[in-house]
C-alpha positions, 0 to 999 in steps of 0.5 A, spaced: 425 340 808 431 336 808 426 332 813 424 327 807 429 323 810 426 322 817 419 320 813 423 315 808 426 312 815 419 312 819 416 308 813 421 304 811 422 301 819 414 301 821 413 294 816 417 291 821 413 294 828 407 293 824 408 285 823 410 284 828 405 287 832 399 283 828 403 277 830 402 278 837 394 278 837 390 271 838 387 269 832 380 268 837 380 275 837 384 277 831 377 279 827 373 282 832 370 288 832 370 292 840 362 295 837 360 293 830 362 300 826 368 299 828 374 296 825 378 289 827 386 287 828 385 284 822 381 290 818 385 295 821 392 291 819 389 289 812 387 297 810 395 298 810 395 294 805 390 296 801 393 303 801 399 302 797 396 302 790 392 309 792 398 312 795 403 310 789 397 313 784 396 319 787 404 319 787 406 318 779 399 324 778 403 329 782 409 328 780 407 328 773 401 334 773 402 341 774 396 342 777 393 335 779 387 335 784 387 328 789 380 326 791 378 324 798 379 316 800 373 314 805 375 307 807 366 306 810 364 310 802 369 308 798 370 301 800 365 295 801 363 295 809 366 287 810 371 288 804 377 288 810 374 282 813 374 278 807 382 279 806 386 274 806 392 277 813 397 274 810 397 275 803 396 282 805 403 283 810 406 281 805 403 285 800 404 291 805 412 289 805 413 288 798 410 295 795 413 299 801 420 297 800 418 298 792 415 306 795 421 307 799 426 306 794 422 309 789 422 315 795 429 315 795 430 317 788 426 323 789 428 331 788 428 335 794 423 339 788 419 333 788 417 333 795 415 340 794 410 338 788 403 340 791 397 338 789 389 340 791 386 335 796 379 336 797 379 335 805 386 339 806 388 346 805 394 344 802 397 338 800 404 336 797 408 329 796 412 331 803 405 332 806 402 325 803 408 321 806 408 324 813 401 323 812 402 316 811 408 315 816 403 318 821 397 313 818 401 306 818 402 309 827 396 310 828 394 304 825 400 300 829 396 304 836 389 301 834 392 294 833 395 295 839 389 298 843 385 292 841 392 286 842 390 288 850 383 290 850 380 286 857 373 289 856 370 286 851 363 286 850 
């Protein structure tokens, strides 16, 4: 379980692949959607943000319950389905670069027993906090990967 370290670390350095990617996408095509159910830059960068609040509750819960029990996050039933493209990008970066520096340094004061901490998540057979932080690494990647995908898109409907 000692790889709690490798999460912190890929959570620590993605802000900084993750800003700086978002920078290099043109503002014509920051907002736009490749087909109208899908996200853009600027949502898929936004939602980052957006999930930090989430993913800080959950942590306090499991940390503080002996059986605590994570209800599903759905970004298209949980969420307003232009609430993204209402947001303002910078202020989000900048709220992505602060609550992240925050979690990691709280991550850093965890026991290897609290990485253990499982809780009951309704789309996971099993879940615990060292689960929800790889999760969350992997999450802020493939975000990156679709930023990227929509930076150097040439067929654009």
């Amino acid at each position: 379980m000692e790889n709690f370290i490798a999460i912190i670390s890929a959570l620590e350095r993605s802000p900084e692949i993750i800003l700086s990617l978002v920078r290099e996408v043109p503002e014509e095509i920051l907002k736009r959607r490749p087909k109208p159910e899908k996200w853009s830059a600027h949502e898929h960068a936004c939602h980052l943000a957006a999930v930090h609040p989430l993913m800080s509750s959950r942590l306090d819960l499991m940390l503080a319950e002996p059986t605590p029990r994570i209800r599903p996050y759905l970004p298209h039933v949980d969420d307003g389905e232009d609430a993204l493209l209402k947001t303002n990008l910078d202020e989000a970066l900048q709220r992505f670069t602060r609550d992240r520096q925050r979690l990691v340094e709280r991550l850093k004061t965890l026991s290897p027993a609290d990485w253990e901490r499982s809780a009951e998540h309704g789309e996971y057979t099993h879940y615990s906090v060292f689960i929800m932080f790889r999760h969350l690494a992997m999450h802020d990647m493939f975000h990156a990967y679709r930023i990227e995908e929509l930076l150097l898109k040439n067929d654009w409907e």
